[in-house]
C-alpha positions in Angstrom: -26.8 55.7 -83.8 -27.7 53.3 -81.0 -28.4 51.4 -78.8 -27.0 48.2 -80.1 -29.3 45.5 -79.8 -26.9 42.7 -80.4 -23.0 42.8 -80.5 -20.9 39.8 -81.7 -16.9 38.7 -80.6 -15.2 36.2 -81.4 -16.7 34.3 -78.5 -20.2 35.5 -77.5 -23.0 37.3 -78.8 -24.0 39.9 -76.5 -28.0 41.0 -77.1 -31.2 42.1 -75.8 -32.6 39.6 -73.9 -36.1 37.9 -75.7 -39.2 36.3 -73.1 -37.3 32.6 -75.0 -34.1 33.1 -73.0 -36.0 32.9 -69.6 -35.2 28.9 -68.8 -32.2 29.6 -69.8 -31.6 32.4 -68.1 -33.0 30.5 -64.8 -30.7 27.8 -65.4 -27.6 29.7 -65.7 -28.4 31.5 -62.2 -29.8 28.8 -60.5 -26.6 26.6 -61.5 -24.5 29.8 -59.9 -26.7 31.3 -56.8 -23.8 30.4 -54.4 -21.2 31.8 -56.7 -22.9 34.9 -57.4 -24.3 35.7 -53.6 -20.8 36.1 -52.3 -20.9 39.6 -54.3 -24.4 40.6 -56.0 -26.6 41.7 -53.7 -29.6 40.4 -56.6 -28.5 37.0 -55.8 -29.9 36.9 -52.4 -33.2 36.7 -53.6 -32.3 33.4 -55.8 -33.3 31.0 -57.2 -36.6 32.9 -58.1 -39.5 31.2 -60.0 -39.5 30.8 -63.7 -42.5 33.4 -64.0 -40.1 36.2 -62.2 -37.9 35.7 -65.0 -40.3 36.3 -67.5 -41.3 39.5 -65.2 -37.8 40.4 -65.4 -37.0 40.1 -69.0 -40.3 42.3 -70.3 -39.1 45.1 -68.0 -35.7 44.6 -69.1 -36.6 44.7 -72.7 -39.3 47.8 -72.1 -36.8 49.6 -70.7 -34.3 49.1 -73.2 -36.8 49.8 -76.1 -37.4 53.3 -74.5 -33.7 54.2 -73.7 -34.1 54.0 -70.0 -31.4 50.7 -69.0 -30.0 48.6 -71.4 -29.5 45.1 -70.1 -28.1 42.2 -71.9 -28.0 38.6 -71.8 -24.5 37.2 -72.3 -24.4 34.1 -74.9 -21.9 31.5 -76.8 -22.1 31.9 -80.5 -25.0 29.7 -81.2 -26.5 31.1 -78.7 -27.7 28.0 -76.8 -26.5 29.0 -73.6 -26.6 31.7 -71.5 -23.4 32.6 -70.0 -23.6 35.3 -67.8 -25.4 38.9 -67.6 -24.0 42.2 -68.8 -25.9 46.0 -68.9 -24.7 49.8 -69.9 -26.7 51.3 -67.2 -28.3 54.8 -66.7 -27.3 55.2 -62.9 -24.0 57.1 -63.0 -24.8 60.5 -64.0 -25.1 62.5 -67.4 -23.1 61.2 -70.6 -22.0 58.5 -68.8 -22.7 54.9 -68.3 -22.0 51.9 -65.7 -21.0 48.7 -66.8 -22.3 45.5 -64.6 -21.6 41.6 -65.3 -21.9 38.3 -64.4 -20.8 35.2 -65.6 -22.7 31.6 -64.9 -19.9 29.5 -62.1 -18.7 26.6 -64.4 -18.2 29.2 -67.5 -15.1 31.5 -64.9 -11.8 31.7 -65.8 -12.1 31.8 -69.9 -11.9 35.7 -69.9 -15.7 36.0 -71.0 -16.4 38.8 -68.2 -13.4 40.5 -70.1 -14.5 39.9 -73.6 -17.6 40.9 -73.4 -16.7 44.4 -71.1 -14.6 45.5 -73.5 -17.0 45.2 -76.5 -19.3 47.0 -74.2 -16.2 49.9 -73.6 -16.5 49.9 -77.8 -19.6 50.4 -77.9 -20.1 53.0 -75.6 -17.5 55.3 -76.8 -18.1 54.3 -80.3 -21.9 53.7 -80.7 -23.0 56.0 -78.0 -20.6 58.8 -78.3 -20.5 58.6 -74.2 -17.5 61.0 -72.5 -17.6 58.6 -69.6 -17.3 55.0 -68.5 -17.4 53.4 -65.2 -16.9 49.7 -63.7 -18.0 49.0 -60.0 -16.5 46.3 -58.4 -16.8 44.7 -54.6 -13.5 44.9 -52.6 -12.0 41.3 -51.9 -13.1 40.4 -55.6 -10.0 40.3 -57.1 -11.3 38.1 -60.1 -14.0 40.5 -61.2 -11.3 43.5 -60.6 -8.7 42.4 -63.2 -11.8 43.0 -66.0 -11.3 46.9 -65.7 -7.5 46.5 -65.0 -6.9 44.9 -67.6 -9.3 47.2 -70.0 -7.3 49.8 -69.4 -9.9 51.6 -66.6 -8.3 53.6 -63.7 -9.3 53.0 -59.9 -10.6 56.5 -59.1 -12.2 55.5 -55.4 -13.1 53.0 -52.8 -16.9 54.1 -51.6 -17.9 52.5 -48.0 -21.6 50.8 -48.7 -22.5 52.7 -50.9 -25.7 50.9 -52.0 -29.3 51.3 -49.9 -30.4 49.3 -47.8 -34.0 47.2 -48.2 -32.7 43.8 -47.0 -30.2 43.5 -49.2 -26.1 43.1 -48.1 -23.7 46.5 -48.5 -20.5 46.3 -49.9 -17.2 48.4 -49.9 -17.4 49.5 -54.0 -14.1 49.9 -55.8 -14.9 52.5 -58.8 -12.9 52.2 -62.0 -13.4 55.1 -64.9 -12.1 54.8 -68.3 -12.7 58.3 -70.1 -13.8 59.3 -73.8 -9.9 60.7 -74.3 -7.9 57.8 -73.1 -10.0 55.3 -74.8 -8.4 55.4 -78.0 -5.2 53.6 -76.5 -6.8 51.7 -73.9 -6.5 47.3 -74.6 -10.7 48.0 -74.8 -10.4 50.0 -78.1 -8.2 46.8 -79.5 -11.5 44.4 -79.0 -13.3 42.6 -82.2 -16.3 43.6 -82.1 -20.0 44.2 -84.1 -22.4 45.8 -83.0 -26.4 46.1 -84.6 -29.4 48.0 -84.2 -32.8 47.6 -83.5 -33.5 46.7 -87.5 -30.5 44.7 -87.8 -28.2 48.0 -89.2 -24.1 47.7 -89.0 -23.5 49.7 -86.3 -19.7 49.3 -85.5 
């Protein structure tokens, strides 16, 4: 059925990002580089110039189109603000998929990060029929752990700097894995959530 282009909560519209979002999307990170270096190794490279983001957001959006990543910009409702940065990504092995966020520094603390992971978690069982979920998360944040804690995911392993080099910081990775047979009754499965298609079809 998928990929969902755009999924609504009660909250947020999660969606592809569009080349209209980039000074938006600048303004969100630039507003949180300090916030989000402490634990995205991305965010050493911040604040980038306005034409990287447009760079980014057409290889975001290519890859999306041909199934390879599927990245999403996080949004409020009217979706005049970007408020953080969400992806199911292709990196953790077959029938399975990663889920990666960030949320903008003065938007923390309002259970977005939580929101928005566990309309992801629907759509990934639900939508794409996956047998596998996974949430990566760098020991000594405890704020970004209680996302999958509290979605029902289980803390499989703590990997040692896991991540490549190429300038970039390594961190100690906790993994969290929520399978297709305990989603069901997981507090993800219990989210409000719709999800569309690429031609604006109901998908969940």
């Amino acid at each position: 059925m998928g990929p969902a282009y755009r999924i609504v909560t009660p909250r947020l519209v999660i969606r592809c990002w569009q080349p209209q979002d980039a000074v938006k999307l600048k303004q969100a990170i630039d507003s949180s580089v300090e916030h989000l270096r402490a634990w995205l190794p991305w965010a050493v490279n911040e604040p980038e110039p306005l034409e990287r983001k447009y760079e980014r957001i057409r290889h975001w959006r290519g890859d999306f189109d041909l199934g390879l990543d599927f990245v999403y910009g996080v949004f409020d409702r009217e979706e005049e603000r970007v408020l953080g940065g969400t992806g199911l990504h292709n990196r953790v092995g077959f029938d399975a998929r990663e889920i990666g966020y960030w949320v903008r520094a003065d938007s923390i603390g309002r259970g977005f990060a939580t929101e928005f992971s566990a309309a992801l978690t629907r759509v990934a069982f639900e939508v794409d029929n996956l047998s596998r979920v996974e949430i990566h998360v760098v020991v000594g944040n405890e704020r970004s752990a209680t996302v999958p804690r509290k979605l029902g995911y289980v803390h499989e392993a703590t990997l040692r700097r896991p991540h490549p080099g190429g300038g970039t910081p390594l961190y100690d990775t906790m993994i969290w894995t929520l399978f297709a047979e305990k989603y069901p009754g997981s507090p993800a499965s219990a989210q409000a959530v719709e999800a569309y298609g690429f031609g604006g079809e109901r998908l969940l």
